[in-house]
Structure formats: structure tokens, C-alpha cells
N, C-alpha and C positions, 0 to 999 in steps of 0.2 A: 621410946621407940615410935611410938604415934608422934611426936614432933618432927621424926626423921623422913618416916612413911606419911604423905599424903592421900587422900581418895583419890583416885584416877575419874577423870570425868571424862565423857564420849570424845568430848574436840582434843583430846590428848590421845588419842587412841587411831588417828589416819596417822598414814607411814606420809613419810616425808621423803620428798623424789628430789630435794635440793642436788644429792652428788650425783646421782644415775641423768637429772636434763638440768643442768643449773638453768639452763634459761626458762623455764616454764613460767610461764604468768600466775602471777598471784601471789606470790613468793617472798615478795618484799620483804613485808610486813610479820611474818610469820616469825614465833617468836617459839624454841623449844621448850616442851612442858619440861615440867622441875624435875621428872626422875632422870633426866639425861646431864642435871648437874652432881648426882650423886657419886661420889669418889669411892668407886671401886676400883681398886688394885690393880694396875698392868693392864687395863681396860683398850686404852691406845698403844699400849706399848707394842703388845704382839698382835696385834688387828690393825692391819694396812687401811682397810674398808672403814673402821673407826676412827682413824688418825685423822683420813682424809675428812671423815665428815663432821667432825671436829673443827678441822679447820675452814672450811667452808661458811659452817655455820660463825665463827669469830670472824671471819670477813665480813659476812652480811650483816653482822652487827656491830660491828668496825664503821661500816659503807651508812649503815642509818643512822649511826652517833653522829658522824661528820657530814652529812645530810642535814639533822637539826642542828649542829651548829653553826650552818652555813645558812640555814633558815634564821635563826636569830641575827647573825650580823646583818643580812638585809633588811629583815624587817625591820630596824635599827635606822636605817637608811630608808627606807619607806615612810617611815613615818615624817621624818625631813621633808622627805619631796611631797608627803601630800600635803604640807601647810605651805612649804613654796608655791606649788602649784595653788593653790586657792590661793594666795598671796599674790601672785601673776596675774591671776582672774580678773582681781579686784583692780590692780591699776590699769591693767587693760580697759576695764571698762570707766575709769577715770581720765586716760588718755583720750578716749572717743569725745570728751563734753571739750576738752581742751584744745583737742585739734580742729575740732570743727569752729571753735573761735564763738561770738554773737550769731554765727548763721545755723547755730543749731536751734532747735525749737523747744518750747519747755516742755512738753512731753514727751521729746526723747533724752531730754538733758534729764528728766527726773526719773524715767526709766533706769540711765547707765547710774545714775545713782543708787538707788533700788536695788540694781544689781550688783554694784562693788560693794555695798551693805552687806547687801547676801552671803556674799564671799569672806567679806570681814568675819562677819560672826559665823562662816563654815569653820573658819581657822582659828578663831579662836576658839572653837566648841572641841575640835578637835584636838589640840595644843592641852585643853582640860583635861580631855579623857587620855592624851596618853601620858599627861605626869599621874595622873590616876593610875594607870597601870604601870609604870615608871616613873618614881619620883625622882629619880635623877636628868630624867629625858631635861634636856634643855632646849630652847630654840628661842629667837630671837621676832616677833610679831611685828 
């Protein structure tokens, strides 16, 4: 019985205003405490006010599953663009020593050096940590 019944703690004990203003702020995140997963009998069946707030609530958590997994496939793609982008950086300031040909000076030619270093080893620091957290992430340096 004690496995079925849990303690009720205070933050499980505000009513929840999701059907009466589904738009209220704060709401997102809000996740129902465990005694409203309990399978009692006919519970939605003949309770319209239940039915409804039932479903409500499997939308909003319908709407924040496909929220994180739409969070994951960009971050996915985020992490691409942020070694391109430091990858960009870096020619760029390689470009600057080339284009300006012998009429550049050697403390700005060692400078844009210095700098596409910088860049170099942003991207590949970062390329480290996210097969660290991804070992399958691949990208091409």
C-alpha cells in the first residue's frame, strides 16, 4: 500500500489553473504530482472537468517532449557552426597577412597570426569537448 500511496509534500498541494486560463505564466514547466496518475475507475469517464484537464495536461507535455527534441537536433547543429565559425575566424585573419602582400608590417603580420592561433586552438578545444560529450559528433578541422 505504502508503494502505491506516496507522502504529499506542500508544492503538490496548489490547485492548478492550467483548464480554468491555460494561458497563465509559469505554467510550462509545471509537471502533475503523482497522485493524479493514479487509476481510479471511470475517473474521466463521467467527469467532463476531468476529461478535459487531462487532456490539457498530455498536451503540455506532448508540447515540452517535442520542445527538447527540437532542442537537441539544434544543439546538434550548433555545435557545427560553432567550430565553423572559429574556423572562419581563423582564415580570416590569415587572409589579412596575404592580402596585404610585403606592405604589411611585422607586428601586424604577427598579430593576425596570434590571432588565427587563437581561433585554431578555440576549435579544436571545442571539437574535444564535444566528442567528450558526443562521441559520435564528427567534424572535419
Amino acid at each position: 500500500m505504502l508503494q502505491k500511496y506516496w507522502p504529499l509534500e506542500r508544492t503538490e498541494l496548489k490547485a492548478n489553473l492550467a483548464v480554468a486560463d491555460p494561458n497563465i505564466r509559469g505554467q510550462r514547466n509545471s509537471m502533475l504530482p503523482w497522485f493524479w496518475s493514479l487509476d481510479v475507475q471511470g475517473d474521466s469517464v463521467s467527469n467532463d472537468w476531468l476529461n478535459e484537464f487531462y487532456r490539457v495536461h498530455w498536451l503540455r507535455t506532448k508540447a515540452l517532449r517535442d520542445h527538447w527534441a527540437e532542442e537537441l537536433i539544434l544543439v546538434s547543429y550548433e555545435m557545427h557552426w560553432t567550430i565553423d565559425f572559429l574556423a572562419h575566424k581563423a582564415e580570416t585573419w590569415l587572409s589579412r597577412i596575404t592580402r596585404q602582400g610585403n606592405a604589411i608590417k611585422d607586428g601586424h603580420k604577427c598579430y593576425a597570426i596570434r590571432q588565427a592561433h587563437m581561433y585554431r586552438q578555440l576549435a579544436k578545444h571545442a571539437h574535444s569537448q564535444f566528442v567528450e560529450v558526443d562521441p559520435t559528433f564528427g567534424h572535419n578541422l
